[in-house]
N, C-alpha and C positions, 0 to 999 in steps of 0.2 A: 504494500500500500504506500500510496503518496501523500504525505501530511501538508499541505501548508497551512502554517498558522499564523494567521492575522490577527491585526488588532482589534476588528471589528465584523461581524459577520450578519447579512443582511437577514431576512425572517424566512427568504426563501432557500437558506440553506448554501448558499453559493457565499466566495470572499468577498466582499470590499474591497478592503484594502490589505496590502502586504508589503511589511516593515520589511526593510535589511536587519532590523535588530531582532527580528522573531528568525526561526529555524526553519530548516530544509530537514525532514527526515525521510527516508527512501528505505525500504523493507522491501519485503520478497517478491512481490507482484504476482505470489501465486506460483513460478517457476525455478524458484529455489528457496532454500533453508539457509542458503548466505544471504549477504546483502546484496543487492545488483551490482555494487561498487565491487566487493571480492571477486564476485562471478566473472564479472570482464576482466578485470586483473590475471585469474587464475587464465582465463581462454587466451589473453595477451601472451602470459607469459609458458603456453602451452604451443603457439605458434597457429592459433586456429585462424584462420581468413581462407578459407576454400571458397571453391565456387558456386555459384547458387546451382544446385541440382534440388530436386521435392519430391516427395510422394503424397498423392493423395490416395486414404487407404479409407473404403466404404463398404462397410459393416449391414450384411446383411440380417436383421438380427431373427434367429429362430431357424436357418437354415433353410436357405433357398431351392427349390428344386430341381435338380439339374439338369433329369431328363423333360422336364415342360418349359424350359427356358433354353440350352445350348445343345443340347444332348436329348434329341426328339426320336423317340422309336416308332415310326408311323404302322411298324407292320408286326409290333407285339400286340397280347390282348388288349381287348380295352381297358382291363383296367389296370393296366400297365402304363399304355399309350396316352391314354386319357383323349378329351377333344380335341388337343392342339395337331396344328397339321405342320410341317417346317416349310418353308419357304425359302427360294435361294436367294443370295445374298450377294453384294457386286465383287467377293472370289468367287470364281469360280469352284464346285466343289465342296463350299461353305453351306449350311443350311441352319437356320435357326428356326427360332417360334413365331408363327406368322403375325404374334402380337408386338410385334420387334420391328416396324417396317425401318423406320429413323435406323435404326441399329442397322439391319440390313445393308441400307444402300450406303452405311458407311465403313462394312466389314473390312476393308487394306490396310484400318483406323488398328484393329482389332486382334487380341489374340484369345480366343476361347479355350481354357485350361480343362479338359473334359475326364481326367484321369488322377486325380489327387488323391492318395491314399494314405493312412496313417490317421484318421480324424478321430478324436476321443468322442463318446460316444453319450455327455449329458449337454443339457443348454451350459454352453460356459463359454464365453469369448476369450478366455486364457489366449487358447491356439493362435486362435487370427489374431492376436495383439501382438505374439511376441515369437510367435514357430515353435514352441515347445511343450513337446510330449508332459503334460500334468501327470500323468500317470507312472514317470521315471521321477527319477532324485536330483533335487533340485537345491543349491546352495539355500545359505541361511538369507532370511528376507525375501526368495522368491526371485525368477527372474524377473530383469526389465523390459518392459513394450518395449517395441520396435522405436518410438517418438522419442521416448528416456533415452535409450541407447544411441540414437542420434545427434542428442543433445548433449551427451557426453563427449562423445567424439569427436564432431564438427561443430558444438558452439552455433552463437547467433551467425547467420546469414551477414543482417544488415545489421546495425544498431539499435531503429528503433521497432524490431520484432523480433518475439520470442522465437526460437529454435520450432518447438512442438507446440501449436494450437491443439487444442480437442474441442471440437465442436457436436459431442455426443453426448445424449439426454440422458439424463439419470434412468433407467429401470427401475422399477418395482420388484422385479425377479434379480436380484443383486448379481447374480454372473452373466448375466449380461451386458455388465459392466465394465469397463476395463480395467484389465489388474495391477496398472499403475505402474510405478518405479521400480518397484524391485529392492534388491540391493542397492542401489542407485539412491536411492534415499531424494526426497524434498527436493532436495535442489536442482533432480529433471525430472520433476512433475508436471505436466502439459499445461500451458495457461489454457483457462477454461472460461469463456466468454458466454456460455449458457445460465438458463435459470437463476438461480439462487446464487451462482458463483459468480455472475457477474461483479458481487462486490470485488472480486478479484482486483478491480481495478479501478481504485475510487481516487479523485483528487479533491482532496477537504472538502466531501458531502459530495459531490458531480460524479453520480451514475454512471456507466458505460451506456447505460438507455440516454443518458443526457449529454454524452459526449457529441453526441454529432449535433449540437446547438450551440455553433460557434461564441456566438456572442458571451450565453453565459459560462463559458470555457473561455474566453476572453478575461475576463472578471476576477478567476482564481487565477492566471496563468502568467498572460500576460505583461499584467503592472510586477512581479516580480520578474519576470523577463527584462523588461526593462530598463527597472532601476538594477539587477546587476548588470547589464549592457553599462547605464549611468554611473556606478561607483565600484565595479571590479571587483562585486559581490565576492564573486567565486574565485577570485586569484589565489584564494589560502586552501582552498581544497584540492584533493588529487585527480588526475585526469576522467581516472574511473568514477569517481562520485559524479562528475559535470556529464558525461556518456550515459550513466544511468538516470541523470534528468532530464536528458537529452532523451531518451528512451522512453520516458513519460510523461513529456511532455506533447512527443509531436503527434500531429495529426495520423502520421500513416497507420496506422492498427487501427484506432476509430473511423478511420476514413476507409477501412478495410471493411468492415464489421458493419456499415452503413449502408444498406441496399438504395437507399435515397438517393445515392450519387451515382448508383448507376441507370445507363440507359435503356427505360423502360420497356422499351423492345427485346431486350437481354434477356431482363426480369422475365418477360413474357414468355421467352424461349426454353425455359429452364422449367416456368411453370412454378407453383408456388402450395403450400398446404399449412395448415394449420398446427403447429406445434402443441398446441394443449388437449389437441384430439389424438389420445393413444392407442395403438393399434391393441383392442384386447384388454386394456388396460395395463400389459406388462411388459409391451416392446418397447420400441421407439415409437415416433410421429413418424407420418409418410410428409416431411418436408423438404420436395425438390427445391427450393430455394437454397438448402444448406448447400450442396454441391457449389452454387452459383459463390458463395462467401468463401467454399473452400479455395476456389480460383484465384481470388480477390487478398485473399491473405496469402497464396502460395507467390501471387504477384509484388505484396507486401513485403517481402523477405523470410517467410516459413517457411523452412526447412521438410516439416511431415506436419502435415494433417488429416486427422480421424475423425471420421462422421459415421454413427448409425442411421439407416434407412428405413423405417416400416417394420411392421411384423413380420415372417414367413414363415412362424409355424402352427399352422394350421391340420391339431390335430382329428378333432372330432367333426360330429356332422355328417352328411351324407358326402356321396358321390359331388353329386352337384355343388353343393355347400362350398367343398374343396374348390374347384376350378371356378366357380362362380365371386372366389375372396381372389381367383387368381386374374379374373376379368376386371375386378377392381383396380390391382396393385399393377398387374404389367405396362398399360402404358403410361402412365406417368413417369414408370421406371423408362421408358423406350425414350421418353420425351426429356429427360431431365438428365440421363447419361449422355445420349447424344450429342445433347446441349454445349455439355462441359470440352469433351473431347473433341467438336466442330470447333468449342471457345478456345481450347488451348493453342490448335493447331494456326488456326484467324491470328493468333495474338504474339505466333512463332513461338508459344510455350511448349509443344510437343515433342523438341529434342531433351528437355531440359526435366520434362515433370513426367511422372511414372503413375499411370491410376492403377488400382487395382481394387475389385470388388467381387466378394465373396463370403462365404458364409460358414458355421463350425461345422456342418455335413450335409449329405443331400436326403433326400426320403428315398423311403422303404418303394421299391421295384412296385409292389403289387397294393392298392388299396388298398384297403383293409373293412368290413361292415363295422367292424366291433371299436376301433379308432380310429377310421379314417386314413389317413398318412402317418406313419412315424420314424422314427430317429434311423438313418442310413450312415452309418460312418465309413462303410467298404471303399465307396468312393463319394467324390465332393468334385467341385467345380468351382473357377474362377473368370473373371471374362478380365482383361489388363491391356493396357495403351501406355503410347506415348514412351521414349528414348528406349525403343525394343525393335527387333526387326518383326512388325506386324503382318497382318495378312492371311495368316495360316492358322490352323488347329493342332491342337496338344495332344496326345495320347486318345485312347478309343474305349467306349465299355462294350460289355459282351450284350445280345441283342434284347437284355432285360433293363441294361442299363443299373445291372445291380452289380460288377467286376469291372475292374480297369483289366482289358485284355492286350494294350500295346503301350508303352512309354507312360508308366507309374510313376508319378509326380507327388516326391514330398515335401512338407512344408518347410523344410531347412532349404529343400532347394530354391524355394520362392526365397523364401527369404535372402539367401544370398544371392539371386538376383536382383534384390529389390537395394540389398545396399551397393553392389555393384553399379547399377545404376545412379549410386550418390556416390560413386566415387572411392567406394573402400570397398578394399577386399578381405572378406570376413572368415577366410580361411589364416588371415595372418593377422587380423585384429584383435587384440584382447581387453578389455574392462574387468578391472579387480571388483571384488567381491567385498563384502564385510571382514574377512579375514585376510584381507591385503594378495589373494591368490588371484592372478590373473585365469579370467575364463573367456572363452571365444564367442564371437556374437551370434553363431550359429552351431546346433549341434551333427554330430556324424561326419564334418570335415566337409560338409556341403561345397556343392558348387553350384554356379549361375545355372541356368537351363540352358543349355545350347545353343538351343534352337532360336534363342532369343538375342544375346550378346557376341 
């Protein structure tokens, strides 16, 4: 948090005025357990300034299903195949869910991961947060996401943005949530600009809901700007304190976080839902606008950011029930991915930013009368863009869609494509632990997928 303390403070909760003889105090911002001044210090004197590479990593929450989405069996039973019919896609060769047109005609965007295997088999976002098996031994404190671990390693970007945004809703079903830092402790914990955590980032009473109102952001900010401009306030302080006000003071993150300032036509493309309507009451919101913010901060200087999407596990119910919640959820989803990865490429972000979107498993081959769809860990699926050689399909399942029968894909391996693509190679990078022991950022000695880098 940012304190500034004035002499005088108005009724509506914003500064007045702001002495040079009152204090500057700078705390965590949410993104570490140092002060922001030690953090840049330590990444200074760690040598971190790489270059801007991102992931945006989107959270299917409840397990997507794989063969109604990328992975269509048109000629098993029906209650295998379900309604969905595939449709081809501009590869050649390519076919997806014909509720996917957007997605379609921009498959060369695309690479469909149809073969993942290894997937723990309760609701828990563990896996997709961080690539590791929950069900193996695990250092003290847990490992760290994939966002923590990044921000250990490569540090801020830019100056004035965090490393790891998390732009993902709390759960009611708590492992659905992500399992945080780790060993890594506080200090790369994801700044979190949602809900209740907004306070994350308050300047004496001024909301992140009230940052994008320049004026009264003027008010607390400004007149100490100023007057240290005026009497060289800050000459006595170290370079790293003036950088970490510099860091919260400026526009860019608010200006990031602010869909007001973009252009409505954008907005429109992306498409947009309501956050406080929960799918089910215990996923996520189906909000295609987040995607649109993910861009906007990953432009910002973010490093990784994480967003859940919607519910998708839809156990009970009939036949119909099922595909009829799937009529609901697919094209927003066709309409809001798309969006992103048309926006990346428009904006020359697509060398540089890595999506990936995926889910903890896929469902069970055969419906079920008695529950509907349930839990498939056998295999799982990913659909991933952007600084990859696109175009083409991953691995194959057997014609139930319930076996990865050609190029089994684990999640070490994503993962070490996904830092690969930021720039480390995670067969030779290590992050100490609580007990000072260096451990790898992925397990089994992974490597990138091939087929990709």
């Amino acid at each position: 948090m940012l304190t500034l303390q004035g002499q005088t403070q108005s009724s509506n909760g914003f500064c007045d005025r702001v002495s040079r003889r009152n204090f500057l105090k700078i705390g965590s911002l949410g993104v570490a357990g140092l002060t922001l001044p030690q953090l840049l210090q330590a990444e200074a004197a760690a040598g971190i300034r790489n270059s801007h590479k991102s992931v945006i990593m989107i959270y299917l929450v409840g397990g997507p299903p794989h063969q109604d989405m990328f992975d269509l069996k048109p000629n098993a039973p029906v209650e295998v195949a379900g309604p969905w019919r595939p449709i081809p896609t501009n590869v050649p060769g390519i076919e997806i869910c014909e509720a996917f047109p957007m997605l379609a005609r921009m498959m060369d965007k695309f690479v469909p991961i149809r073969s993942i295997v290894g997937s723990q088999a309760g609701h828990d976002a563990i896996q997709v947060f961080n690539g590791h098996d929950p069900k193996k031994p695990k250092p003290t404190g847990g490992w760290p996401q994939f966002g923590s671990a990044i921000a250990k390693v490569q540090g801020a970007a830019a100056a004035a943005s965090p490393p790891f945004v998390s732009l993902c809703y709390q759960c009611t079903h708590g492992p659905y949530n992500e399992p945080g830092p780790g060993f890594l402790g506080i200090s790369q914990a994801p700044f979190r600009p949602m809900g209740p955590t907004k306070k994350d980032m308050v300047l004496n009473g001024v909301s992140l809901d009230r940052l994008g109102d320049r004026r009264s952001l003027l008010k607390s900010v400004d007149r100490l700007k100023r007057e240290v401009d005026n009497t060289s306030t800050l000459e006595g302080i170290d370079t790293f304190t003036a950088q970490a006000m510099d860091l919260l003071t400026s526009s860019k993150l608010a200006d990031a976080l602010d869909l007001s300032k973009e252009d409505p036509k954008i907005v429109e493309r992306y498409g947009t839902g309501d956050p406080t309507k929960f799918m089910d009451g215990n996923g996520a919101p189906r909000v295609p606008q987040s995607l649109l913010v993910a861009r906007r901060l990953v432009e910002a200087g973010a490093r990784v950011v994480t967003l859940n999407y919607s519910k998708w596990d839809w156990h009970g119910g009939s036949y119909n029930t099922i595909f009829n919640r799937e009529k609901e959820d697919f094209p927003p989803f066709d309409k809001c991915v798309s969006a992103l990865v048309e926006d990346l490429h428009m904006r020359g972000l697509d060398k540089d930013c890595t999506v990936i979107i995926w889910g903890e498993f896929g469902r069970t081959p055969k419906i079920s009368k008695q529950v509907g769809r349930d839990h498939w860990p056998r295999v799982n699926c990913a659909l991933m863009a952007g600084g990859m050689k696109t175009g083409q399909v991953i691995g194959a399942t057997d014609r139930l869609a319930g076996e990865a029968v050609s190029r089994p894909v684990t999640f070490p391996e994503i993962y070490a494509t996904l830092y690969h693509n930021l720039g480390i190679d995670a067969s030779g990078t290590t992050i100490k632990d609580l007990n000072g022991r260096p451990q790898y950022l992925v397990a089994d000695h992974a490597q990138p997928l091939r087929e990709l880098v």
